[in-house]
BAMARMAR-101848 format. One record per residue (C-alpha): x, y, z; residue in three letters; residue number from 1. Coordinates in Angstrom, 1 decimal, always signed. Layout:
<atoms>
{{X,Y,Z},'ALA',NUM},
...
</atoms>
This chain:
<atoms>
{{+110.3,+110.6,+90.0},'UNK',1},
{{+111.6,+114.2,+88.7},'UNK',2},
{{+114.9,+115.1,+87.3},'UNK',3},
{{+115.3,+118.6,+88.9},'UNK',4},
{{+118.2,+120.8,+88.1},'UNK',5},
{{+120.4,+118.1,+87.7},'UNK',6},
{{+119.5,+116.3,+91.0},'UNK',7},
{{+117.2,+113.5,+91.3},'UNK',8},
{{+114.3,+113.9,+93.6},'UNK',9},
{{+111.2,+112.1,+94.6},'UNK',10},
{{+107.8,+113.5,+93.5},'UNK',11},
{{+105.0,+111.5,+93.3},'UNK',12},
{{+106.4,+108.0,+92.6},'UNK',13},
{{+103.2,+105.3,+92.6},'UNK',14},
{{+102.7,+102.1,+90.8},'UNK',15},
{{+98.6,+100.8,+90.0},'UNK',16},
{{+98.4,+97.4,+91.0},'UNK',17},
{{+95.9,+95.9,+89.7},'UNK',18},
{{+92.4,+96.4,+91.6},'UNK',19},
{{+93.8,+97.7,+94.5},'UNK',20},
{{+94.8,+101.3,+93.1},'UNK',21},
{{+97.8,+103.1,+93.4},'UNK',22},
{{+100.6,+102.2,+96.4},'UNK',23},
{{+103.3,+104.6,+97.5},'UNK',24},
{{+107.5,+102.9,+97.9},'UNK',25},
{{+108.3,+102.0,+101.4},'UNK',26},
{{+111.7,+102.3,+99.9},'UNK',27},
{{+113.9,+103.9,+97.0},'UNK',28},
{{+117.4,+103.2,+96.1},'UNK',29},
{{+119.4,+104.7,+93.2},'UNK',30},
{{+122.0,+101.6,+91.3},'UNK',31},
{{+125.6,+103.4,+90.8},'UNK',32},
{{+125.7,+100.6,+88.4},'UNK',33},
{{+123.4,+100.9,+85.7},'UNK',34},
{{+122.3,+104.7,+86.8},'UNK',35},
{{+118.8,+103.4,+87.4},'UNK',36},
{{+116.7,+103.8,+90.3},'UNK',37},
{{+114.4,+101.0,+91.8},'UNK',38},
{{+111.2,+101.2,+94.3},'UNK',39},
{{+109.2,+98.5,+95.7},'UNK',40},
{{+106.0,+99.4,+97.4},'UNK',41},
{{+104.9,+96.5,+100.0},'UNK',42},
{{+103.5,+95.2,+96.8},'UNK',43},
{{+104.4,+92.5,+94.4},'UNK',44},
{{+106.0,+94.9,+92.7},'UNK',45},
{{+109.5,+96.3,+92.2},'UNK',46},
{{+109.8,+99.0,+90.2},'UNK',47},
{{+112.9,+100.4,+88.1},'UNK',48},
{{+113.0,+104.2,+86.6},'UNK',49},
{{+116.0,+105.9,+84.7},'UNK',50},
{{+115.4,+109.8,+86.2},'UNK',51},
{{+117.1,+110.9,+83.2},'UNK',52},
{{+115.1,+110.2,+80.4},'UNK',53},
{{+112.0,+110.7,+83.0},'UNK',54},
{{+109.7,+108.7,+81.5},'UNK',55},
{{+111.3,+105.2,+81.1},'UNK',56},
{{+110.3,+103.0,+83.8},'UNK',57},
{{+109.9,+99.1,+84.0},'UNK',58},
{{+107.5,+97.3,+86.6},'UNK',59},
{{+108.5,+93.8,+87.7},'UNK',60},
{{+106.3,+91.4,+89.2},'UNK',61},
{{+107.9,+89.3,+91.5},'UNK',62},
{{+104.8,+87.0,+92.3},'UNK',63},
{{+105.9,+85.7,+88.6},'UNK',64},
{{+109.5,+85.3,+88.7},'UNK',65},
{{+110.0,+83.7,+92.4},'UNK',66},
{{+107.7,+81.9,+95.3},'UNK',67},
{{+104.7,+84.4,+96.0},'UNK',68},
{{+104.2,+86.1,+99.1},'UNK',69},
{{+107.4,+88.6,+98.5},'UNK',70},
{{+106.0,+92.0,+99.1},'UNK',71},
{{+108.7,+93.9,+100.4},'UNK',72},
{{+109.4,+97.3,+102.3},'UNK',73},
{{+112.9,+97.3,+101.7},'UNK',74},
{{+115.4,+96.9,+98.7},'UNK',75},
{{+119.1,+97.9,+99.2},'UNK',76},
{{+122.1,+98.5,+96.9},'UNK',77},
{{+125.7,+96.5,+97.7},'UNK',78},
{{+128.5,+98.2,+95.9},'UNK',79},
{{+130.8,+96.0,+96.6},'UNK',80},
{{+129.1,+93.1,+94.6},'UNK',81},
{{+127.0,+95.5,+92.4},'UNK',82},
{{+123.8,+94.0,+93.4},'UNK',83},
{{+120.5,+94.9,+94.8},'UNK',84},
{{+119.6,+93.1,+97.8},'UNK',85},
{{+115.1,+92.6,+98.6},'UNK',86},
{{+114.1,+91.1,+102.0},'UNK',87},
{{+110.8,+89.4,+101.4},'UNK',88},
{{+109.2,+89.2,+105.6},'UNK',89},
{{+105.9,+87.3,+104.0},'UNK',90},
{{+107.9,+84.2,+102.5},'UNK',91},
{{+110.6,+84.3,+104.8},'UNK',92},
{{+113.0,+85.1,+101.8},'UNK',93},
{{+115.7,+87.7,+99.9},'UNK',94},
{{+115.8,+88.4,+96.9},'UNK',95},
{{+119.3,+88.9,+95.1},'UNK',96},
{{+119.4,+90.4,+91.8},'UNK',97},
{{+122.4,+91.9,+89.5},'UNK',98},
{{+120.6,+95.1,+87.3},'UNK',99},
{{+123.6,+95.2,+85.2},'UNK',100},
{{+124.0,+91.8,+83.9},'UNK',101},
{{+120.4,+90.7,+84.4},'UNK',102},
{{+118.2,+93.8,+83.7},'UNK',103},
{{+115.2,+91.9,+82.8},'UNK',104},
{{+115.1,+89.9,+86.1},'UNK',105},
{{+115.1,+86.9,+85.1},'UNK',106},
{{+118.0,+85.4,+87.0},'UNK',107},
{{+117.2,+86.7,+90.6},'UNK',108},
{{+118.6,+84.3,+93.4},'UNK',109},
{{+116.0,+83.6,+96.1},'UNK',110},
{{+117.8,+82.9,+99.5},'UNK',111},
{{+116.0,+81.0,+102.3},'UNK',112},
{{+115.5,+80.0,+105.7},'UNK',113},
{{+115.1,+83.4,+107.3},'UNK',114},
{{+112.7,+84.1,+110.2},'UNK',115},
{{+110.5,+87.9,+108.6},'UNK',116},
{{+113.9,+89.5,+106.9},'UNK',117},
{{+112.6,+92.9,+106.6},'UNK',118},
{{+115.8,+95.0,+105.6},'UNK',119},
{{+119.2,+94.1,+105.0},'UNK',120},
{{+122.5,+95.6,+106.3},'UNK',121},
{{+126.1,+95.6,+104.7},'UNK',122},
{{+129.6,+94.9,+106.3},'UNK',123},
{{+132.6,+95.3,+104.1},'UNK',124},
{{+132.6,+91.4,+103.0},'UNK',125},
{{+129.3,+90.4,+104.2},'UNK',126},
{{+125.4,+91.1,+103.6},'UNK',127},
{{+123.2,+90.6,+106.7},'UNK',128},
{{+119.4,+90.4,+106.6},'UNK',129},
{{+117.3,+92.1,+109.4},'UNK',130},
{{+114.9,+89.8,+111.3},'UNK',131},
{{+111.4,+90.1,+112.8},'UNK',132},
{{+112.0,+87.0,+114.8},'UNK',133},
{{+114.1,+85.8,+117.5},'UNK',134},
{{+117.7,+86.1,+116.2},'UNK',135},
{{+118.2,+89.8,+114.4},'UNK',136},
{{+120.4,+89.1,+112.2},'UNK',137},
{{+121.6,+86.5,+110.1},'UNK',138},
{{+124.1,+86.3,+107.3},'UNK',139},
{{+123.1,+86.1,+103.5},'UNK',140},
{{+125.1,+83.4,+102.6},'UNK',141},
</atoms>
């Protein structure tokens, strides 16, 4: 991630996981709330950068902090609620996390019981998660 002329733009964002190497984001969104950016790559991983200070940037492993098999493609910001919202497709799963009050993700919900969410989409009281399987959407409750 660059800082350029006062804009934030995407250069050459990549996280090394492990053994396998380095993994572009399937997915960036910028947090109003605590003026921090956060990627996740398909991986394990999601990824939070300030653009400002350009070279502060956290990786969280989500293998450690929730049930495994959450590798997402997607993460999405809710203003309304201030949160960030991760549909997990491999364990059926999404992830609900406040940056602000909770910035070492310790305290992320886990929802359940949805059939490959792979994004999630926002009304102006509800949060939805996109489904692979039979029934598109269903509400994050």
């Amino acid at each position: 991630f660059n800082a350029v002329g006062g804009m934030a733009t995407v250069a050459a964002c990549s996280l090394t996981v492990g053994d396998t190497g380095v993994v572009m984001p399937t997915a960036v969104e910028y947090c109003p709330a605590d003026t921090k950016t956060y990627a996740v790559c398909g991986s394990e991983y999601v990824m939070r950068v300030d653009l400002w200070s350009g070279t502060n940037y956290t990786k969280f492993n989500l293998s450690a902090l929730v049930t495994s098999g959450c590798n997402p493609f997607h993460i999405r910001y809710r203003a309304s609620d201030s949160k960030l919202y991760i549909p997990c497709q491999g364990n059926h799963t999404v992830l609900v996390w406040n940056p602000v009050t909770d910035p070492a993700m310790g305290a992320v919900v886990q929802k359940t019981g949805f059939d490959g969410p792979i994004d999630v989409v926002f009304t102006g009281t509800k949060a939805f998660a996109v489904q692979s399987g039979i029934d598109s959407l269903k509400e994050i409750i």
